[in-house]
C-alpha positions as a Markdown table, in Angstrom:
| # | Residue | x | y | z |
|---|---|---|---|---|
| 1 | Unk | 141.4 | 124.4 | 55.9 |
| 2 | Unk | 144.3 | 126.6 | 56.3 |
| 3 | Unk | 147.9 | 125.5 | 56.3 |
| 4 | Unk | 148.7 | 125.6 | 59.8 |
| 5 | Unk | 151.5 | 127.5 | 59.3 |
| 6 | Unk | 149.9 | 130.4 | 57.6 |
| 7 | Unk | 149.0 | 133.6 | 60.0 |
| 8 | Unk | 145.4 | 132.8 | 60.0 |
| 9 | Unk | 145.9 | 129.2 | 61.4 |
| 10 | Unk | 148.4 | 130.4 | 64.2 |
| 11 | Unk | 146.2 | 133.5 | 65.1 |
| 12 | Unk | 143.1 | 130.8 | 65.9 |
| 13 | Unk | 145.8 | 128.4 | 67.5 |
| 14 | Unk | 146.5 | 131.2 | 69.3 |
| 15 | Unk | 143.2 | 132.5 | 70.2 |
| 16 | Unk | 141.9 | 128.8 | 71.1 |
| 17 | Unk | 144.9 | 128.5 | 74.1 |
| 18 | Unk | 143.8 | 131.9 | 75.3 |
| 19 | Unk | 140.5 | 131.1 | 75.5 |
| 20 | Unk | 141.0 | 128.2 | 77.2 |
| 21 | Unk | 138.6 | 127.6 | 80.0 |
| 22 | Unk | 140.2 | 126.8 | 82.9 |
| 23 | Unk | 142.9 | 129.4 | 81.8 |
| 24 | Unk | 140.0 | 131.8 | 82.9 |
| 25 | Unk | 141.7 | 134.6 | 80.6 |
| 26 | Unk | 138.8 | 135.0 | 78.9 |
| 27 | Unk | 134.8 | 134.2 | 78.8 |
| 28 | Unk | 131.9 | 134.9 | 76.0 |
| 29 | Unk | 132.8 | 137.0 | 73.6 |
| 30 | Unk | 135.6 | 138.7 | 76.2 |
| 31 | Unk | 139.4 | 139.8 | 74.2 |
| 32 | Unk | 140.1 | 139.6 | 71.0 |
| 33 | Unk | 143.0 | 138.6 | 69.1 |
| 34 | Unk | 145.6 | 139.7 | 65.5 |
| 35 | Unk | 148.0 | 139.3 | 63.5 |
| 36 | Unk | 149.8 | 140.9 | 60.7 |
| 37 | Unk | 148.7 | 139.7 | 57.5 |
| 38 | Unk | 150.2 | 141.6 | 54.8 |
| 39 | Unk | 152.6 | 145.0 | 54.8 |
| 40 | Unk | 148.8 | 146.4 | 54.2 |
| 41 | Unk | 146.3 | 144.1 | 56.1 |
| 42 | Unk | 145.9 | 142.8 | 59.7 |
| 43 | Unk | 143.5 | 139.6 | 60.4 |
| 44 | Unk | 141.4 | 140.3 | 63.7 |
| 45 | Unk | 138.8 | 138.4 | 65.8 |
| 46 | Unk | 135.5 | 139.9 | 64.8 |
| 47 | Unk | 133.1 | 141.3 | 67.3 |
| 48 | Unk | 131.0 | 139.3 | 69.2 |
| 49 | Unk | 133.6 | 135.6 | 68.2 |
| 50 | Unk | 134.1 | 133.7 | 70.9 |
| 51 | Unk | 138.3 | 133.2 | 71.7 |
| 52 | Unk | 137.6 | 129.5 | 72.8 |
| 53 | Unk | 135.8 | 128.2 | 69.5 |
| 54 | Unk | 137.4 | 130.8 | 67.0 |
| 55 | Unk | 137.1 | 129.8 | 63.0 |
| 56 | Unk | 137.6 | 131.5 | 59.9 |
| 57 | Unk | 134.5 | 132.7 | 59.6 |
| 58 | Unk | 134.9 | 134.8 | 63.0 |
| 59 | Unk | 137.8 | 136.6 | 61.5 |
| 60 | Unk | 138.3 | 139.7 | 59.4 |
| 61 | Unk | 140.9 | 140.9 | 57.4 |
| 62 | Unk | 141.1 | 144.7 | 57.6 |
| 63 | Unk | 143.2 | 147.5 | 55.7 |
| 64 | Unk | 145.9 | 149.3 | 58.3 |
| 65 | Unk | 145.6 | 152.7 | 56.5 |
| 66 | Unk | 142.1 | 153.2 | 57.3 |
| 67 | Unk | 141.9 | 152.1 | 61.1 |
| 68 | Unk | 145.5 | 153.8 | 62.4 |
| 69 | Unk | 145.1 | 157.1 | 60.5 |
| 70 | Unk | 141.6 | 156.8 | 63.4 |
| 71 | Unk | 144.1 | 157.6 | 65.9 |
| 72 | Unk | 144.7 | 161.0 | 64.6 |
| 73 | Unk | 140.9 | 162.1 | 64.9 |
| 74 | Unk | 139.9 | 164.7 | 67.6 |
| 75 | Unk | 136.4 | 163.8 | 67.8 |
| 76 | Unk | 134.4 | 160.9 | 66.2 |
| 77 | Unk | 130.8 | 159.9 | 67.6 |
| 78 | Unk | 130.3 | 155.8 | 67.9 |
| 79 | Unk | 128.0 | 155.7 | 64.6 |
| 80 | Unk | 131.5 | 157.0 | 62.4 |
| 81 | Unk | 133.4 | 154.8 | 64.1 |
| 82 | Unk | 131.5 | 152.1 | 63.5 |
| 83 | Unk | 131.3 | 153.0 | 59.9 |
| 84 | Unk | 135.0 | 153.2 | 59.5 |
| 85 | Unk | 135.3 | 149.8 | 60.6 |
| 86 | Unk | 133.1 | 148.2 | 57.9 |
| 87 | Unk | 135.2 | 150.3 | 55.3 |
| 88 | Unk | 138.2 | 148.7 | 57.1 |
| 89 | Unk | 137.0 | 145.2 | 56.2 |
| 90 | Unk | 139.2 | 143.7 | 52.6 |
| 91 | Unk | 135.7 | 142.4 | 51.9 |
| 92 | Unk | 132.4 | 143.7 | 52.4 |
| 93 | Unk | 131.4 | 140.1 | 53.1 |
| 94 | Unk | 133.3 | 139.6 | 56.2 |
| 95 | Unk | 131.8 | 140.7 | 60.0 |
| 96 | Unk | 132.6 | 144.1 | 61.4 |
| 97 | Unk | 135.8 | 143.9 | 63.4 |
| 98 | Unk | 136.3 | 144.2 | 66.9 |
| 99 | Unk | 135.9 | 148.2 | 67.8 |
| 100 | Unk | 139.5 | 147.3 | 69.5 |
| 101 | Unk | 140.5 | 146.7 | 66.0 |
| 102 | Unk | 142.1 | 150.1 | 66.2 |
| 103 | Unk | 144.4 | 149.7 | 69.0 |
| 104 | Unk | 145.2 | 146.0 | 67.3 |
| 105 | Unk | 146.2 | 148.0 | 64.0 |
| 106 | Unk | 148.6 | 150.1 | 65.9 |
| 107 | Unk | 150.1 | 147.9 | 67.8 |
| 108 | Unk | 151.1 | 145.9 | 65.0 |
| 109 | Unk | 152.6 | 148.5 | 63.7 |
| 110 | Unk | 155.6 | 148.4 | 66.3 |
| 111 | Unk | 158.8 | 146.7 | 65.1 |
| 112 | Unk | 159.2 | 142.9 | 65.6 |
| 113 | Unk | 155.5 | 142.7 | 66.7 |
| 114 | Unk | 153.5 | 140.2 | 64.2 |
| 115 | Unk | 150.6 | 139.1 | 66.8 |
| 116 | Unk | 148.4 | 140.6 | 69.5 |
| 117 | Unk | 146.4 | 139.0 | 72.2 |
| 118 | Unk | 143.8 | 140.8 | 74.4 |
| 119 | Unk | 142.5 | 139.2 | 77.6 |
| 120 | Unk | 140.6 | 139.8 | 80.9 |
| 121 | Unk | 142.5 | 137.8 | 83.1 |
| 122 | Unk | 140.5 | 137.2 | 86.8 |
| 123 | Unk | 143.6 | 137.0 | 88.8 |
| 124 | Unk | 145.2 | 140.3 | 86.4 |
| 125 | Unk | 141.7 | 142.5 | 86.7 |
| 126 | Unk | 141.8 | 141.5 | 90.8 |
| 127 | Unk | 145.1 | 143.8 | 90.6 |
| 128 | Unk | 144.0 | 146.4 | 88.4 |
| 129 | Unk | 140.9 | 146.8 | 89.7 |
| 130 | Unk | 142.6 | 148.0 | 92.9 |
| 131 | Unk | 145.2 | 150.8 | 93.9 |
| 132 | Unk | 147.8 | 148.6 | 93.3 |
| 133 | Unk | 147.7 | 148.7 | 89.7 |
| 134 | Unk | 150.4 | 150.9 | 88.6 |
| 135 | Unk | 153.0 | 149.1 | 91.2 |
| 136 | Unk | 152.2 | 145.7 | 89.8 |
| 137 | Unk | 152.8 | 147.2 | 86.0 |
| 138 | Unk | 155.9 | 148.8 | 87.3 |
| 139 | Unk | 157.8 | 146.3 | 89.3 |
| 140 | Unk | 158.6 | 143.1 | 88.9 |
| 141 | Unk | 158.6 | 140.1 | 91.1 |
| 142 | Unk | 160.9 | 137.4 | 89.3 |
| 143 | Unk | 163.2 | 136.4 | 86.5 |
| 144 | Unk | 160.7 | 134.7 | 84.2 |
| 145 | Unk | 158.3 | 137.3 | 84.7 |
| 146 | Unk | 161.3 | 140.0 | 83.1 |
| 147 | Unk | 162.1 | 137.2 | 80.6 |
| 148 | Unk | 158.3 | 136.7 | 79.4 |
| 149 | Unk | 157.2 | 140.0 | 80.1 |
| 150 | Unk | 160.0 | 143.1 | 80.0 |
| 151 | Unk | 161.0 | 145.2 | 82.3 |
| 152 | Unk | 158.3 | 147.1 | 82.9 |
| 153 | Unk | 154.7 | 146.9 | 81.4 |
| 154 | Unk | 152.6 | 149.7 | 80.0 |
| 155 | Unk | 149.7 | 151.5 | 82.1 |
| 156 | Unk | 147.2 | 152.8 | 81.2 |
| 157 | Unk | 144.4 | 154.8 | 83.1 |
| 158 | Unk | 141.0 | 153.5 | 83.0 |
| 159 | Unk | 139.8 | 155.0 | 79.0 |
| 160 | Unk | 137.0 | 154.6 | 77.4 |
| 161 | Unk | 136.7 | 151.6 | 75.1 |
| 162 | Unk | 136.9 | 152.3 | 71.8 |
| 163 | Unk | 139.1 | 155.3 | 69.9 |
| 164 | Unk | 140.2 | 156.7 | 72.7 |
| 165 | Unk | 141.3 | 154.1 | 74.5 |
| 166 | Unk | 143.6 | 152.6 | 71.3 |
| 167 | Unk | 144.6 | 156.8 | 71.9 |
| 168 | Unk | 145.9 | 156.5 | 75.3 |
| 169 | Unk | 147.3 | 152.9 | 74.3 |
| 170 | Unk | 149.4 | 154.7 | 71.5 |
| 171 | Unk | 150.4 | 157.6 | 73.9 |
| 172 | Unk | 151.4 | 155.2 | 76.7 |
| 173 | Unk | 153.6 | 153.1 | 74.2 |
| 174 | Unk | 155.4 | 155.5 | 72.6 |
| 175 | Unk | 156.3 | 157.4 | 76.4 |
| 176 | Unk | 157.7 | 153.6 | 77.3 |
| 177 | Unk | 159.6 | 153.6 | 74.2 |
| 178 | Unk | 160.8 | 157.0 | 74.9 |
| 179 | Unk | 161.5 | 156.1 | 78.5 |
| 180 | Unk | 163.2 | 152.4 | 77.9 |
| 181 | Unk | 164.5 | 152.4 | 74.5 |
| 182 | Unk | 162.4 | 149.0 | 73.8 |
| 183 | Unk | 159.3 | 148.3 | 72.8 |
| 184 | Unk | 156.6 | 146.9 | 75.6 |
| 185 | Unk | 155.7 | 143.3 | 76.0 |
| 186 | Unk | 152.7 | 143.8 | 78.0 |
| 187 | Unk | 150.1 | 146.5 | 77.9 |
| 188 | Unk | 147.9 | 146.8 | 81.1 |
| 189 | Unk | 144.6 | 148.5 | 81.0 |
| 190 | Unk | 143.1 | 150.0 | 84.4 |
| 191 | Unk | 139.7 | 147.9 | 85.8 |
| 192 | Unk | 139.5 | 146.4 | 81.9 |
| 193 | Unk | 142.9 | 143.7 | 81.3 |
| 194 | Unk | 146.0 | 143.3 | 79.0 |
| 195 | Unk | 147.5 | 143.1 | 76.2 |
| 196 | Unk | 150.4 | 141.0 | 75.4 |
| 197 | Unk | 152.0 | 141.6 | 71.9 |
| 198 | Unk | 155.0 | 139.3 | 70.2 |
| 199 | Unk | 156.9 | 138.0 | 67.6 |
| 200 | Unk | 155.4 | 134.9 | 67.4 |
| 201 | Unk | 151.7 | 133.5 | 69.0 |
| 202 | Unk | 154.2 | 131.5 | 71.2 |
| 203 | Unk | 155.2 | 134.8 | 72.9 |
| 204 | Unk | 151.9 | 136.3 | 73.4 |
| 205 | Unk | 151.0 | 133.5 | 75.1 |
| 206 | Unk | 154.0 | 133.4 | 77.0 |
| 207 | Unk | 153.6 | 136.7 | 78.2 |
| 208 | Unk | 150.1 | 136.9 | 79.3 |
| 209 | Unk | 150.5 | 133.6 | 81.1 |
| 210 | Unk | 153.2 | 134.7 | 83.2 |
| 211 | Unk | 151.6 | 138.1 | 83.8 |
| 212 | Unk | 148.7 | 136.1 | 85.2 |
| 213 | Unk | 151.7 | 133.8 | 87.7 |
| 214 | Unk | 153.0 | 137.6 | 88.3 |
| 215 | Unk | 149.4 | 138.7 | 89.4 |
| 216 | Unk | 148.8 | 135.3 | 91.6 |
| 217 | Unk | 152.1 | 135.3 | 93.4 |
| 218 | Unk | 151.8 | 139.6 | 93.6 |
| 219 | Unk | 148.1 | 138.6 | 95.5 |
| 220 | Unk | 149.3 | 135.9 | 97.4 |
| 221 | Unk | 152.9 | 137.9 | 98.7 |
| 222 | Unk | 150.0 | 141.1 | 99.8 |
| 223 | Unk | 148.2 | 138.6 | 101.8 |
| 224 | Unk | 151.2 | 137.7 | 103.8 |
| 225 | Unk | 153.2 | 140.6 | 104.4 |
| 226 | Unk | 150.6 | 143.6 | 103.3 |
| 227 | Unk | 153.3 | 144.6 | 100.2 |
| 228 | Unk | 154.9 | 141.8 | 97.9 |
| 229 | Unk | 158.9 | 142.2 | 98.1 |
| 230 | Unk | 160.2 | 143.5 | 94.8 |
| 231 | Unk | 163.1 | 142.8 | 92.8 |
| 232 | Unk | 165.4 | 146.0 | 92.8 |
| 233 | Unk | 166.0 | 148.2 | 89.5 |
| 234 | Unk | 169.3 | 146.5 | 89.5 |
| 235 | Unk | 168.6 | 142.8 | 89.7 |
| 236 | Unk | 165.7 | 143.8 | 87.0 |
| 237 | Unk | 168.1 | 145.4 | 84.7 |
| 238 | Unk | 170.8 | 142.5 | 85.1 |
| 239 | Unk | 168.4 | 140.0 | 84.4 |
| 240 | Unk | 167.4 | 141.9 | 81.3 |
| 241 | Unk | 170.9 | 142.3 | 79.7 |
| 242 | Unk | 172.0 | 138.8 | 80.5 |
| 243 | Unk | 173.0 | 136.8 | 77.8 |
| 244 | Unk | 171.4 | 133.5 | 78.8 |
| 245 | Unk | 168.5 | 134.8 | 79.4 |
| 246 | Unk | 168.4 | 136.5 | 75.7 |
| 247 | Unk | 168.9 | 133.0 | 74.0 |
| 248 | Unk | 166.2 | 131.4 | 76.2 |
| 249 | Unk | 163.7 | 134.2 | 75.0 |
| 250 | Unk | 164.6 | 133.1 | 71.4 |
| 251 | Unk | 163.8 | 129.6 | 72.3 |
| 252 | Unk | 160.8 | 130.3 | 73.8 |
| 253 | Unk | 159.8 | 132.6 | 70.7 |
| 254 | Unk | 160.0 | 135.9 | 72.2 |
C-alpha cells in the first residue's frame, strides 16, 4: 500500500473525490486524472479506469519526453498514436495510458502545476454545450469562483479528442499566458468538459468544484433574468490582487 503522502496515493485520493457519485463530475470510465511523478515521469489514470474505484493497478507511469514532443507532430494517424503511448509507459507491464495522456503531459509541464484533473461535469457540459460557453469561461460571477478558479478560464473550441485536442489545449494556454501573465486554473473544452490543474490535489478539486457552483448559479441567474449579472473587469481584478484573498488560496492549497 502506498504511503499516503506519496503522489500516487494523493493522485487516487484525488481521483476517488472526483469521481464521487453524487458529485456527478464524472461516470464509467469518463476523465482521467495526473500528477508529476519525477522531473522525467508523470503517473496517469489508464484508459478505460474507473475515477470512482481508482487503484494502483489502473495507473501508469509514463516518460514526459516521448508524449510532449507528440505536440509538435503535423500529422499522426490513431494507430501511431496509440503506439507512442505504449512506448510512453516506464514499464511495458503497465496498461496503455489515457489517449488524453498527452495534453496531461503538457499541462504538467506549466510552472507550479503538480496535478491535473479531467471531468465532465453535468451542470459544466449544460453550459458548454450551449452558445454561452465562451461568456461563462470569460466572466466571472463571484469572489470564490476568482479565488478557486482565476480570472479567466481557458477555451477551447470543440477539437477532436486525442493529439489535436492536447494541440489546441497547448495553443490556448500559452495565448492566456501571453494575455494574463499567469498561468490558467481551469481549462474548458467546448460540448466535451474541464480541466482543472494545481499545486496540490486539494486545488484541483477546489477548482472544478467551484466551476461546477459557477455553472449552477450561471444556469440558475439565465433562468431568471435571461443573462446572469457579471462581476466587472475591475471588481475581478481587485479581488485577484487582494492580499487576503492570496493567503486564503495558500490555505486552501492553491
Amino acid at each position: 500500500m502506498a504511503n499516503e503522502t506519496t503522489p500516487l496515493a494523493r493522485l487516487l485520493d484525488l481521483s476517488h473525490q472526483l469521481g464521487r457519485e453524487e458529485r456527478k463530475l464524472a461516470i464509467l470510465g469518463e476523465g482521467n486524472t495526473s500528477a508529476r511523478l519525477t522531473v522525467d515521469t508523470l503517473i496517469v489514470k489508464s484508459s478505460g479506469s474507473n475515477l470512482a474505484t481508482l487503484s494502483e493497478a489502473g495507473v501508469t507511469e509514463c516518460h514526459f519526453q516521448i508524449l510532449v514532443p507528440l505536440l509538435s507532430a503535423a500529422t499522426m494517424s490513431d494507430t501511431a498514436i496509440d503506439e507512442v503511448l505504449f512506448s510512453a509507459r516506464v514499464s511495458s507491464q503497465s496498461k496503455k495510458p489515457s489517449v488524453e495522456a498527452i495534453f496531461h503531459a503538457y499541462l504538467l509541464t506549466l510552472p507550479d502545476v503538480n496535478f491535473v484533473g479531467h471531468t465532465h461535469p453535468i451542470a459544466v457540459n449544460a453550459i458548454l454545450c450551449s452558445k454561452h460557453a465562451l461568456t461563462f469561461a470569460t466572466r466571472r460571477l463571484f469572489p470564490d469562483e476568482i479565488v478557486c478558479c482565476g480570472v479567466e478560464s481557458v477555451f477551447v473550441p470543440y477539437t477532436d479528442p486525442g493529439l489535436k485536442l492536447s494541440q489546441a489545449i497547448q495553443t490556448a494556454v500559452e495565448d492566456y499566458i501571453r494575455r494574463l501573465a499567469r498561468a490558467p486554473r481551469v481549462i474548458l473544452l467546448e460540448n466535451h468538459g474541464m480541466i482543472a490543474l494545481g499545486a496540490t490535489p486539494e486545488g484541483v478539486l477546489a477548482a472544478t468544484l467551484m466551476t461546477v457552483k459557477a455553472a449552477e448559479i450561471f444556469l440558475g441567474a439565465a433562468s431568471l433574468s435571461g443573462e446572469p449579472q457579471f462581476l466587472t473587469t475591475e471588481q475581478v481584478e481587485r479581488i485577484a490582487g487582494r492580499p487576503d484573498e492570496h493567503y486564503r488560496q495558500k490555505a486552501l492549497g492553491l
